[in-house]
C-alpha positions in Angstrom: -0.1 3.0 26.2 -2.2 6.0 27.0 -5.0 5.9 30.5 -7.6 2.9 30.3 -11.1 3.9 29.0 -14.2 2.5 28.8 -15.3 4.8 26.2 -13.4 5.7 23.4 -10.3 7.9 24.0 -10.6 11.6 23.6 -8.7 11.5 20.3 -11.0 8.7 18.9 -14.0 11.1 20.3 -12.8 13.9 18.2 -11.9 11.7 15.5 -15.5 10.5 15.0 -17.8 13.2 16.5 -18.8 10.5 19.2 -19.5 11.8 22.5 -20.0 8.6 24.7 -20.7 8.8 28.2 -18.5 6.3 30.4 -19.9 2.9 30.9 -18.2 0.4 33.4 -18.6 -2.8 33.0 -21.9 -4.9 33.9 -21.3 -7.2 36.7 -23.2 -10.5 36.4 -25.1 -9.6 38.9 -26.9 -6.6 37.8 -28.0 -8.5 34.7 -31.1 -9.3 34.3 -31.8 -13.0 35.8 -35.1 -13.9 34.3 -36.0 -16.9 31.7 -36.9 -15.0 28.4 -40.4 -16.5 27.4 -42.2 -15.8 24.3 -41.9 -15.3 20.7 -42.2 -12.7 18.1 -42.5 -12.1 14.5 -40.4 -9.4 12.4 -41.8 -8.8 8.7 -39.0 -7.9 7.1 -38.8 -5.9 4.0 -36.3 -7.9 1.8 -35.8 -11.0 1.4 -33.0 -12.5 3.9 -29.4 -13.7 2.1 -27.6 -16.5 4.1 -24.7 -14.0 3.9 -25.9 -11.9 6.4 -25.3 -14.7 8.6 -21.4 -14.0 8.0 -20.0 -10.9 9.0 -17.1 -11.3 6.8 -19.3 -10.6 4.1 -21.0 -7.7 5.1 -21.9 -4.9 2.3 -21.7 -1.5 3.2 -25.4 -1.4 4.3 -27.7 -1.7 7.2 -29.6 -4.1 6.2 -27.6 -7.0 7.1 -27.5 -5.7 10.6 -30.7 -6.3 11.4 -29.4 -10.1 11.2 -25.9 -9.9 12.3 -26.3 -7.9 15.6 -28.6 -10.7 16.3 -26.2 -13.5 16.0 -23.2 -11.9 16.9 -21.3 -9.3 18.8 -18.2 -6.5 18.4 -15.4 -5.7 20.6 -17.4 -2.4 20.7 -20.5 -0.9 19.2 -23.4 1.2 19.6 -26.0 -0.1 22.4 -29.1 1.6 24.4 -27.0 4.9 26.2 -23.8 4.7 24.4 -22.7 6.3 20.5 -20.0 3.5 21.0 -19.3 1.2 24.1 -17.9 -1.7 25.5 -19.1 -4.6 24.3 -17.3 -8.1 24.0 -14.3 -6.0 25.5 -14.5 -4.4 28.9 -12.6 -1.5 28.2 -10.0 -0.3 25.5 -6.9 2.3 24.9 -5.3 4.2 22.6 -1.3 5.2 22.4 -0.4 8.7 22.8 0.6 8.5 19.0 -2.9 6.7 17.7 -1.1 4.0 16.2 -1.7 1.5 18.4 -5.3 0.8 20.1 -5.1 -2.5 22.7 -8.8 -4.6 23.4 -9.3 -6.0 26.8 -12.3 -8.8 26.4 -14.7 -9.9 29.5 -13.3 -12.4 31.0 -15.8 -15.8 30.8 -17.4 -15.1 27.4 -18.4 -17.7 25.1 -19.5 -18.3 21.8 -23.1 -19.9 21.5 -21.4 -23.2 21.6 -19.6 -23.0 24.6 -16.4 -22.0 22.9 -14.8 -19.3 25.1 -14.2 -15.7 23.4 -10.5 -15.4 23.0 -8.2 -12.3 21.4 -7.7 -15.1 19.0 -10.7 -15.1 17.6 -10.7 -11.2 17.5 -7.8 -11.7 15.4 -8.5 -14.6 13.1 -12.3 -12.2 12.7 -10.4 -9.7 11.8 -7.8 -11.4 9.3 -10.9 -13.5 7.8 -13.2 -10.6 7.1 -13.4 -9.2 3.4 -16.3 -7.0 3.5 -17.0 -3.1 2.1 -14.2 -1.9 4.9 -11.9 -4.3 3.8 -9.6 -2.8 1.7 -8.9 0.5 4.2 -8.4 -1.4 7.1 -5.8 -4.0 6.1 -4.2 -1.0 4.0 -4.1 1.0 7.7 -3.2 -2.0 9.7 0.1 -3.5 9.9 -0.2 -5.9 12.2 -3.3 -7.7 15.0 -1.4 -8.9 18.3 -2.8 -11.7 20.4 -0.2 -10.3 23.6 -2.9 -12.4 26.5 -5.6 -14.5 26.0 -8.0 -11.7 26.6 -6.0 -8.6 24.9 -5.4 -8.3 21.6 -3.6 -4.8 19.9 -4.0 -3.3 16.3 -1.4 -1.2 15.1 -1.6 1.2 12.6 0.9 1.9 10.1 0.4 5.8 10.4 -2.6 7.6 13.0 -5.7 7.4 11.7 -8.6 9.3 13.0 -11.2 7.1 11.7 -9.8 3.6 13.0 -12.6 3.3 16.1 -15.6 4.3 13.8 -15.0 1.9 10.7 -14.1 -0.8 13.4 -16.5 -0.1 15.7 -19.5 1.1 13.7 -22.0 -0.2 11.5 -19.8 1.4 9.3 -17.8 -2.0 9.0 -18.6 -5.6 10.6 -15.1 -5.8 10.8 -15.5 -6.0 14.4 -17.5 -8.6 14.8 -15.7 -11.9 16.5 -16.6 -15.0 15.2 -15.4 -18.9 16.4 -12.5 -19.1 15.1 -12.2 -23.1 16.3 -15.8 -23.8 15.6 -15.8 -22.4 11.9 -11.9 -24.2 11.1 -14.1 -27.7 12.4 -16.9 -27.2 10.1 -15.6 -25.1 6.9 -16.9 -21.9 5.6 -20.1 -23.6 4.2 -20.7 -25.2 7.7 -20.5 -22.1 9.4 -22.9 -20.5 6.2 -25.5 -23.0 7.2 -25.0 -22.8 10.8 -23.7 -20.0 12.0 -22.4 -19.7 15.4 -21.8 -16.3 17.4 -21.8 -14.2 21.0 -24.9 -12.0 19.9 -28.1 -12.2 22.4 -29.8 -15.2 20.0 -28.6 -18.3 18.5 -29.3 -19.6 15.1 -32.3 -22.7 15.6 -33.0 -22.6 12.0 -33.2 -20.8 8.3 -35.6 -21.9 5.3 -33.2 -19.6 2.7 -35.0 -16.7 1.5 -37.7 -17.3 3.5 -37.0 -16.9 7.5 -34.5 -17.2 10.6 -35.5 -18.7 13.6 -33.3 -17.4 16.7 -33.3 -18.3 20.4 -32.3 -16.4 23.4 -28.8 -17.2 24.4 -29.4 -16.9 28.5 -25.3 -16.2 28.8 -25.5 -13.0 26.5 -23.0 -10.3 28.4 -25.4 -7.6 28.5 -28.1 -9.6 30.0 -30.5 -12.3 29.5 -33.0 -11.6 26.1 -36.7 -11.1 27.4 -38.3 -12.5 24.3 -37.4 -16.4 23.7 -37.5 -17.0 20.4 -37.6 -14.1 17.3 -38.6 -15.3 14.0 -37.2 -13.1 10.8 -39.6 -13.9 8.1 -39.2 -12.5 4.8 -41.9 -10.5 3.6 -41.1 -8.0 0.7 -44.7 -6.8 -0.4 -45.4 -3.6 2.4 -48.9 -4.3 2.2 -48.6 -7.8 3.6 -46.1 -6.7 6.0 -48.4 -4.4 7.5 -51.9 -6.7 7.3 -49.4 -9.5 8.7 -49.4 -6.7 11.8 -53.1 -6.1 11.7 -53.7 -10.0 11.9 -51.3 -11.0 14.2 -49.0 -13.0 11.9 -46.1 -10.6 12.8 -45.5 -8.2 15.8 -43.0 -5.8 13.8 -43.4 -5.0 10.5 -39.9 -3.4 9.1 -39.9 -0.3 6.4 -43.3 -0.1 5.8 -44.5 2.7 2.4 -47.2 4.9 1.9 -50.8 3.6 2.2 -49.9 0.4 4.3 -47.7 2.3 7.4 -50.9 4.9 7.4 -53.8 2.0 7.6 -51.1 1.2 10.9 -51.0 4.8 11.7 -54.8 4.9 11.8 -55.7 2.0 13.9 -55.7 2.2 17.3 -54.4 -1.4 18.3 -50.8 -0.6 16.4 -48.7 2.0 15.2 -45.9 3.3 13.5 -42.1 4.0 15.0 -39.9 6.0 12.4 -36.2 5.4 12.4 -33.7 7.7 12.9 -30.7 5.8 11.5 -28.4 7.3 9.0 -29.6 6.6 5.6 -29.8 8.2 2.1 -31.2 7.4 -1.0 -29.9 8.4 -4.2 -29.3 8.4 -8.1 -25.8 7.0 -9.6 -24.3 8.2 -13.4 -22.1 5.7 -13.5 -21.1 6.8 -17.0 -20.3 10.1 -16.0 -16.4 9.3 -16.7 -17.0 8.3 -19.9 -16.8 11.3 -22.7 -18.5 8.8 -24.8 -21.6 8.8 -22.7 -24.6 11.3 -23.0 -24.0 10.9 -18.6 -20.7 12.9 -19.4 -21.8 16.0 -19.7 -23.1 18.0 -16.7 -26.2 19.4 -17.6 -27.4 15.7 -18.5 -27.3 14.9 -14.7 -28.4 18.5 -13.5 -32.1 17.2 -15.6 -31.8 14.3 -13.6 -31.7 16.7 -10.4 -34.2 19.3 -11.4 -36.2 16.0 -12.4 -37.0 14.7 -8.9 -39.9 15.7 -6.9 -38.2 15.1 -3.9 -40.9 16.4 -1.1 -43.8 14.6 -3.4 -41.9 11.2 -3.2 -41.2 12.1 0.5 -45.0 12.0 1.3 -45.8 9.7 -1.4 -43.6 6.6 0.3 -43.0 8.0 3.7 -45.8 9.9 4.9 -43.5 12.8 5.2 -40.9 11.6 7.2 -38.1 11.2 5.0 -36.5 15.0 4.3 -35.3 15.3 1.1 -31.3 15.1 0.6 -29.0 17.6 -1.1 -26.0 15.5 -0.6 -25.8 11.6 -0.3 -24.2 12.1 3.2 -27.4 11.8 5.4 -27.9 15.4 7.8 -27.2 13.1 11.0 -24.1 11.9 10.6 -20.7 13.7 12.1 -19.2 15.7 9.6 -22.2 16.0 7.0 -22.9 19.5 4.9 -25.9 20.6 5.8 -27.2 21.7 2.5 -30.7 22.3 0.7 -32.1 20.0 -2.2 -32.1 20.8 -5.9 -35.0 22.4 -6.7 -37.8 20.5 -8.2 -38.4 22.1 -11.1 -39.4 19.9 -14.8 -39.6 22.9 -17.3 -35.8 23.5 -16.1 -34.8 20.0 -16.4 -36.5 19.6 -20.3 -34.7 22.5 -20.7 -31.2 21.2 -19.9 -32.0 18.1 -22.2 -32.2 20.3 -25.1 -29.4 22.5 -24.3 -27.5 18.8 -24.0 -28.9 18.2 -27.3 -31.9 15.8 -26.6 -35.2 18.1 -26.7 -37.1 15.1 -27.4 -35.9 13.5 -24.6 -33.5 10.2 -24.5 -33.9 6.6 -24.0 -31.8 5.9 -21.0 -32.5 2.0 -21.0 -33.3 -0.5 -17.8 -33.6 1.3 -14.1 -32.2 -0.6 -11.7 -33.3 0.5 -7.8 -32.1 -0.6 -4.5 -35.1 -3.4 -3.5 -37.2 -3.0 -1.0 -38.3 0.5 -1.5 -41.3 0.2 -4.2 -42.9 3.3 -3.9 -39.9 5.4 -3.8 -38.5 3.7 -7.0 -41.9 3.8 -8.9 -42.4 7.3 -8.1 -38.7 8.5 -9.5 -39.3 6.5 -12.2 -42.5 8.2 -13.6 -40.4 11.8 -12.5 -38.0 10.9 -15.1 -40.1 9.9 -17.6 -42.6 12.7 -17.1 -39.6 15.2 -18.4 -38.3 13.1 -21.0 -35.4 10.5 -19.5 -37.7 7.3 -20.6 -36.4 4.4 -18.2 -37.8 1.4 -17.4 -37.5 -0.1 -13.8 -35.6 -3.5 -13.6 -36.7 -5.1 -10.2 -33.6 -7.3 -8.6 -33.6 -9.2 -5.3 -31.2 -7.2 -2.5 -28.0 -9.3 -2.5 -27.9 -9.6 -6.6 -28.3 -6.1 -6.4 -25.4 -5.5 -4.4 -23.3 -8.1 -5.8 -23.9 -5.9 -9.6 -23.2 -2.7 -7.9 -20.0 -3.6 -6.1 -18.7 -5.2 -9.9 -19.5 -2.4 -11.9 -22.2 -3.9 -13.5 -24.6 -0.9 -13.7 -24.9 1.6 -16.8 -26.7 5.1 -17.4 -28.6 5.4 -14.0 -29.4 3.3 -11.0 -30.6 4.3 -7.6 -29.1 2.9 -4.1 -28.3 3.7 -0.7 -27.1 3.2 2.5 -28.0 2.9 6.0 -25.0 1.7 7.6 -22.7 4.4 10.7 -20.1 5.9 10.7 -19.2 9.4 9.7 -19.0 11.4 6.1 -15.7 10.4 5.5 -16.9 7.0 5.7 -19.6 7.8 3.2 -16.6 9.3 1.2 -14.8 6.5 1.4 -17.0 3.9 0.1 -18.9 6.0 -2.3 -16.8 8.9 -3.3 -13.0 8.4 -3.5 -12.5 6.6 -6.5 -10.9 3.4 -5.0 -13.9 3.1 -2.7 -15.2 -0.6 -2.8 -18.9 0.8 -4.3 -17.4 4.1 -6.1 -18.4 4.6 -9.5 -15.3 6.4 -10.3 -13.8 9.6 -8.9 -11.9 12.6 -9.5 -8.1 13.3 -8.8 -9.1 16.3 -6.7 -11.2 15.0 -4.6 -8.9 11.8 -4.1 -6.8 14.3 -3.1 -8.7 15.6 -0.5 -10.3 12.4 0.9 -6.3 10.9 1.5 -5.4 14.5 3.2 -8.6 14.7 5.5 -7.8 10.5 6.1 -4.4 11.6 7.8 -5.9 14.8 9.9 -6.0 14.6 13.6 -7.6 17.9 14.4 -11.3 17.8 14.3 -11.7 21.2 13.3 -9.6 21.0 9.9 -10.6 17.4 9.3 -14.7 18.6 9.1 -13.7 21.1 6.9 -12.3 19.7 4.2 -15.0 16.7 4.5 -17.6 18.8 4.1 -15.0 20.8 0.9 -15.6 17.0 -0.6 -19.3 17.2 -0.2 -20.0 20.6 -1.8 -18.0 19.5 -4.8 -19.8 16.8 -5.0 -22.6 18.7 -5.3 -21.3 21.6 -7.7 -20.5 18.7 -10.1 -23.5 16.8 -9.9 -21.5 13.1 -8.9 -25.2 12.1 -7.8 -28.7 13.3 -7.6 -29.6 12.3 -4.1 -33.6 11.6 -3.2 -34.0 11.8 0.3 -33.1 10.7 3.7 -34.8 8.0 4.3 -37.0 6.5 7.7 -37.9 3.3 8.1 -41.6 3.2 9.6 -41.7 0.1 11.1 -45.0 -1.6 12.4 -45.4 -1.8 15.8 -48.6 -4.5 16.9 -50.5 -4.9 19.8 -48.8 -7.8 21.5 -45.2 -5.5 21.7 -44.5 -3.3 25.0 -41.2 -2.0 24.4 -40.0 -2.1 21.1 -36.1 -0.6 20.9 -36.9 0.7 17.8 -34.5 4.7 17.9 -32.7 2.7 21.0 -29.3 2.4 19.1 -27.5 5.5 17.9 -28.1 5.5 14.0 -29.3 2.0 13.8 -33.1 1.6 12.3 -33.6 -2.0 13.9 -35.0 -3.2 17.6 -32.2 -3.9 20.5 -33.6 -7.3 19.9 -32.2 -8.5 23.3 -34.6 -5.6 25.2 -37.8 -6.0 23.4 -40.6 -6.4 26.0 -44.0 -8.1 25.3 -47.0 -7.2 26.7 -48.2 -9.4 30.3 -50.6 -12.2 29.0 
């Protein structure tokens, strides 16, 4: 094996774009000592699915990590000061041939049942998890060692570049370590209705759809949580959300739109934090493969483009925050093409309709848009119809939304996102390449070039055929993307430190280092 780091190697660096400064491990006596007290609210903007108590289950989204990164914990991840640092394990290497990365864990961890943290569980974790990055890591990895107690190694079947940022990213919950003895005692649908982890809370309760209560779990690696108990309620209207602030009902108030994040904005008691997480909005043709469909032919989709009013939607649902998106890679990640938006521009986009033989417009049937997001859906909605593409919008709650996407389910347009790390050929993989667990469909060509960049080890090459995927993308209008989206979360009166921007491309709090105000 290559020299011990507590960072990634320099080879995983490159591989990712992640610089990460060196970070030793926390002895127990640095940590923080104090008894959390306290309890807060969080509004947040969807309602909750018991599956994001279960990182085997994990979509390729965000929004389940604002639950799971309460509850649980990686071998490595993203924290306050690190792109990607030790976590459950101390410190980590790679083989001079990057086919081989070894894990050693903190010795005296333990689950929030007492159970200790063992390269078993990192294993079983691993072997158990079926989520969006399922089907590219088992296809990388040949084999999971348990070769101590604390050490565990993955081996690759060939170097892959990517192998720390789908693992060790939001990119993935693949690397989240769950009990393995506690969840083969109680079944999978014990573990669904209690789940037990090694994150900074515990699970105390959860009314389905409604809320999660969580409590501090004092032995938390890091260090002791300040606030005692957090309370994730489920509150999808943004209007309530943010009066729930104004009240005093709630102390955070998640993704907040429009009118209700500027009443925040414009009060002096509370105020608004925008993300900077890595998330993009956008418009599907699922069709598009089909020579059958009207979505077939190019200048259908390029209407669809020239349709959206991209900065009026920006202003309209996020106060201006969100920059619209020429590409469904969002501008922060490693690797993205940094590229303008289509123009908005309706007399070109009626004019394409025609040309595509439909100069009084088409029917284009239900509109199905990614929930939580109200303004933002309603406003493309009326963009289409105002140029002739009559649609009407279909609301859905979040996890049937995802469950339809990931099985095909959706026809003629639909608009989703994502939120979750990683880099553009992570995007490319799970949107773009045509086996991708939320792809659409694909092209040959650009299969081609996704399997070549996957195999790549210098940086320099790597980013440029990434970003060759992204332009042609672009050039054959796969998507019409809508913007890069912010969360502006609702910051109330009671909070002193709220973590929100803490965590490198991560739009939720550092729930362990929130801070309330002194009584």
């Amino acid at each position: 094996m290559g020299s011990v780091h507590n960072c990634p190697s320099r080879r995983a660096v490159m591989g990712s774009l992640f610089a990460a400064p060196v970070f030793l491990r926390i002895p127990a006596s640095l940590a923080a000592t104090t008894e959390p007290s306290g309890k807060i609210v969080i509004a947040f903007h969807v309602t909750i699915s018991p599956a994001w108590f279960d990182p085997s289950l994990a979509p390729p989204q965000i929004t389940p990590f604002g639950i799971l990164y309460a509850l649980h914990d990686a071998l490595v991840r993203a924290y306050p000061g690190t792109k990607m640092g030790p976590a459950l394990a101390e410190h980590w290497e790679e083989d001079e041939d990057g086919r081989t990365y070894e894990f050693k864990l903190r010795p005296g961890l333990t689950f929030h049942n007492g159970d200790p943290v063992t390269a078993e569980d990192v294993k079983f974790s691993f072997d158990r998890y079926k989520g969006a990055g399922a089907t590219v890591l088992k296809e990388k990895i040949s084999d999971v060692e348990i070769a101590d107690p604390l050490v565990v190694r993955f081996h690759l079947k060939e170097a892959w570049p990517d192998f720390m940022t789908v693992y060790g990213s939001t990119a993935s919950a693949a690397g989240l370590v769950v009990p393995k003895k506690y969840i083969e005692r109680v079944g999978e649908k014990g573990f669904g209705d209690h789940p037990i982890g090694a994150g900074p809370y515990k699970f105390v309760s959860g009314k389905p759809g409604i809320e999660v209560v969580l409590e501090a779990f004092p032995q938390y690696w890091r260090h002791v949580p300040n606030v005692k108990t957090i309370v994730i309620r489920s509150v999808p209207d943004s209007d309530t959300r943010a009066l729930m602030v104004k009240t005093g009902e709630a102390d955070i108030a998640i993704a907040l739109q429009s009118v209700a994040a500027q009443g925040l904005m414009d009060d002096p008691k509370t105020r608004i934090v925008a993300s900077k997480h890595a998330s993009c909005q956008w418009i599907e043709f699922p069709d598009q493969y089909d020579p059958k469909s009207p979505w077939h032919d190019k200048r259908m989709r390029l209407a669809v483009a020239y349709a959206i009013d991209r900065e009026g939607i920006n202003k309209a649902a996020c106060l201006g925050f969100c920059p619209p998106a020429g590409v469904i890679v969002p501008r922060v990640m490693p690797f993205a093409l940094q590229v303008p938006p289509f123009p908005y521009d309706p007399e070109k986009s009626k004019q394409l309709l025609a040309e595509a033989g439909y100069p009084n417009g088409i029917d284009a049937g239900l509109f199905r848009a990614i929930p939580g997001f109200p303004t933002m859906a309603e406003a493309v909605v009326n963009d289409l119809n105002a140029v002739g593409i009559r649609v009407r919008l279909a609301p859905m709650e979040r996890a049937a939304f995802y469950a339809d996407w990931k099985a095909h389910k959706f026809h003629g347009l639909f608009m989703t996102g994502a939120g979750n790390a990683g880099n553009a050929a992570s995007r490319v993989e799970a949107f773009i390449y045509s086996k991708g667990a939320y792809a659409s469909g694909g092209y040959p060509d650009i299969d081609q070039l996704y399997l070549q960049q996957d195999r790549e080890r210098d940086p320099k090459k790597r980013e440029a055929t990434i970003e060759e995927i992204q332009q042609m993308t672009i050039d054959r209008v796969m998507f019409a993307p809508v913007f890069d989206f912010r969360a502006l979360n609702g910051i109330g009166p009671r909070i002193a430190k709220d973590t929100v921007g803490d965590v490198y491309l991560d739009p939720f709090p550092e729930y362990e280092d929130i801070e309330l105000k002194s009584a």
